[in-house]
matplotlib code that plots the C-alpha trace (Angstrom):
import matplotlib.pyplot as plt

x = [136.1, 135.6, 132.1, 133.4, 136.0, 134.9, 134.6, 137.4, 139.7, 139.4, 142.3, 141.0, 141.3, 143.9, 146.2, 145.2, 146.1, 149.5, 150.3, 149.3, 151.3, 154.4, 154.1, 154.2, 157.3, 158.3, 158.0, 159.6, 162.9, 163.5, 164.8, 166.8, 170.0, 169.9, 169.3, 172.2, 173.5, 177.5, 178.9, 182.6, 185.9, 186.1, 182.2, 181.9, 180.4, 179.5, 177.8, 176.1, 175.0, 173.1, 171.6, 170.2, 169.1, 167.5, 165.7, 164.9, 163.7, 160.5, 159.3, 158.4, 160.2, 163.4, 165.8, 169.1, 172.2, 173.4, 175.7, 177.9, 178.2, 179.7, 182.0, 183.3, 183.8, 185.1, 187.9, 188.7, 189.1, 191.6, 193.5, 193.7, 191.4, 189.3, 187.8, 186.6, 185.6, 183.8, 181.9, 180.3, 179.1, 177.7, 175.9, 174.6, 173.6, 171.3, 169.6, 169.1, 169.1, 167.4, 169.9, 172.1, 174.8, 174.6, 174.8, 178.0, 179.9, 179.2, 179.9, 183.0, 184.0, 183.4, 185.7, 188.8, 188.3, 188.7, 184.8, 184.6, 181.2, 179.7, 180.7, 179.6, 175.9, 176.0, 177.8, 175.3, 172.4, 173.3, 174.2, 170.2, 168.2, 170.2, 171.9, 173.5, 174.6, 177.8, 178.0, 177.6, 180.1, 182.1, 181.3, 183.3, 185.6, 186.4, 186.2, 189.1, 191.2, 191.0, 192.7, 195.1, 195.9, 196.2, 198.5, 196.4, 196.8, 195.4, 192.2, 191.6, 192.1, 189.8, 186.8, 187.7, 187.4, 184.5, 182.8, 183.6, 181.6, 178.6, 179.1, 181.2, 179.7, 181.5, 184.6, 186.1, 186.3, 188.4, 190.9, 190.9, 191.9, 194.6]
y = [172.5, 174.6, 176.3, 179.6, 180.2, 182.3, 180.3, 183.0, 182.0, 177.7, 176.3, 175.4, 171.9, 172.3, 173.5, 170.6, 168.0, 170.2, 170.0, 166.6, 165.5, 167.1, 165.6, 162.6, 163.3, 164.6, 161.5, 159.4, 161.1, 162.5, 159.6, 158.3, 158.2, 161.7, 163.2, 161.3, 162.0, 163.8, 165.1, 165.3, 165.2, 161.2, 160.4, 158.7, 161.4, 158.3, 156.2, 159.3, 160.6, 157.2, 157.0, 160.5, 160.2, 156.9, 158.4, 161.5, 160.5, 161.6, 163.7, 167.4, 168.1, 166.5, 167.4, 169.7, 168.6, 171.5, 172.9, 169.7, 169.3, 173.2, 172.4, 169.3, 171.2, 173.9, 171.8, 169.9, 173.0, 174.1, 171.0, 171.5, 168.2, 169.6, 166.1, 165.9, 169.8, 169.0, 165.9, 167.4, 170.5, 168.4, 166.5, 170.1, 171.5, 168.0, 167.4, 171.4, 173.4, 176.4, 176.6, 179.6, 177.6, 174.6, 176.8, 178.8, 175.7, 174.3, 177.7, 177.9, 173.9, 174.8, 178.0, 175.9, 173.1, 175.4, 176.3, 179.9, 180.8, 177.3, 178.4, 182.4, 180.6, 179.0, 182.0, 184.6, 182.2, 182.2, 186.0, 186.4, 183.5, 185.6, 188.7, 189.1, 185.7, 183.9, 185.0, 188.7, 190.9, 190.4, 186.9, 186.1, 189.0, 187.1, 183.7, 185.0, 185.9, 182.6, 181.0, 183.6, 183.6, 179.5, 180.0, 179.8, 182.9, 181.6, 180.8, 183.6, 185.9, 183.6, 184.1, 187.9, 188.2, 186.3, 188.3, 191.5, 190.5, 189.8, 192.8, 195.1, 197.9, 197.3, 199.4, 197.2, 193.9, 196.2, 197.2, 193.3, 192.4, 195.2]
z = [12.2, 15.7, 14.9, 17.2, 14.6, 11.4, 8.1, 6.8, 9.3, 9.4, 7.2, 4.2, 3.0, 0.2, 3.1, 5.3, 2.8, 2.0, 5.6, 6.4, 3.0, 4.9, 8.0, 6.7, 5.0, 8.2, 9.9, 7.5, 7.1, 10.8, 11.3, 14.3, 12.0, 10.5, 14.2, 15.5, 12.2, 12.8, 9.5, 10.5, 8.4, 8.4, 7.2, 3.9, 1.8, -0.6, 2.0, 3.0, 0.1, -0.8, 2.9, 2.6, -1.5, -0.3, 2.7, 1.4, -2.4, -3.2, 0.3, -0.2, 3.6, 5.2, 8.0, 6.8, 6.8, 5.0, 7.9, 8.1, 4.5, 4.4, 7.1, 5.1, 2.3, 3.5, 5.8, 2.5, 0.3, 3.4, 3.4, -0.5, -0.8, -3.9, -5.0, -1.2, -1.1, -4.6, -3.3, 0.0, -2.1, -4.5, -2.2, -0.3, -3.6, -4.7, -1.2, -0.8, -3.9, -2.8, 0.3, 0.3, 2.3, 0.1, -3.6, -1.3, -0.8, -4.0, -5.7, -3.9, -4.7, -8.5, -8.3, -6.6, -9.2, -11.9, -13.2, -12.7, -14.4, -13.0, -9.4, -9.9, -10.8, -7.7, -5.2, -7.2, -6.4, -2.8, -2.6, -4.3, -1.6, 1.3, 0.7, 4.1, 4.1, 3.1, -0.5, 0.7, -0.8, 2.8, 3.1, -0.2, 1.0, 4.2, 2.3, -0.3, 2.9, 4.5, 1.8, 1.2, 4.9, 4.4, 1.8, -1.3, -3.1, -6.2, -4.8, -2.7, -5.9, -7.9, -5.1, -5.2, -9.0, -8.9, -5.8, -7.8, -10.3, -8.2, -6.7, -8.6, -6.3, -3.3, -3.0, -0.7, -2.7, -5.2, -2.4, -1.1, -5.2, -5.2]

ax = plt.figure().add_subplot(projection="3d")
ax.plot(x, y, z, "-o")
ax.set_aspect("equal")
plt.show()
């Protein structure tokens, strides 16, 4: 509305209503218990799951949780705690689809429960939002040795075949398999 700034370069209303729209979203689910909100081994991924679902239904913006979520899934698929592992992934993957960390630990949950072509969806989705990022060709490389070097061959050659296939150009996840 500032008259010294060309027509061209005001915001148009469309994007003031999109904007407004998301600050009111904003506002609504920053809430004081998702900033205080500590994702640890111990929180009850059920309870949370229908706190966040509850707060977040509906708005086009919300705070991410994602991180804590990978770091519960992750510590549970260590601790050989799949139904845990699989919970917390779940939850990342329905609060933040488009999130390469959330489709990585919910690929990576699917693979250790058994559904392969389920979990390569999810890792290839991630590799494709962020190509550098955990489901890189040496993110699932590094992945696979973690649970070899925890003791679970099984599961570190399942990520392996599966990063292979996502990217069956890199030399190195073939010398990893061998």
């Amino acid at each position: 509305s500032d008259a010294s700034v060309a027509k061209d370069f005001q915001v148009n209303e469309e994007l003031k209503t999109v904007l407004a729209e998301m600050a009111r979203d904003w506002r609504r689910t920053n809430t004081e218990y998702v900033r205080k909100l500590a994702i640890t081994g111990g929180t009850d991924l059920d309870e949370l799951a229908k706190t966040l679902r509850a707060s977040f239904k509906g708005a086009s913006v919300y705070p991410n949780v994602v991180n804590g979520l990978f770091l519960v899934t992750r510590q549970a698929a260590f601790s050989k705690d799949l139904p845990r592992a699989m919970k917390a992934g779940t939850i990342a993957f329905e609060l933040y689809p488009e999130s390469p960390g959330a489709n990585f630990a919910y690929g990576v949950a699917l693979v250790l429960s058994g559904d392969t072509v389920k979990g390569q969806e999810h890792l290839r989705k991630s590799a494709s939002i962020n190509p550098g990022g955990p489901a890189s060709a040496g993110g699932l490389n590094s992945a696979a040795y973690q649970f070899v070097n925890s003791g679970m061959l099984d599961n570190g050659l399942a990520v392996l075949r599966i990063a292979v296939e996502i990217h069956p150009k890199e030399a190195n996840l073939y010398d990893s398999l061998g």
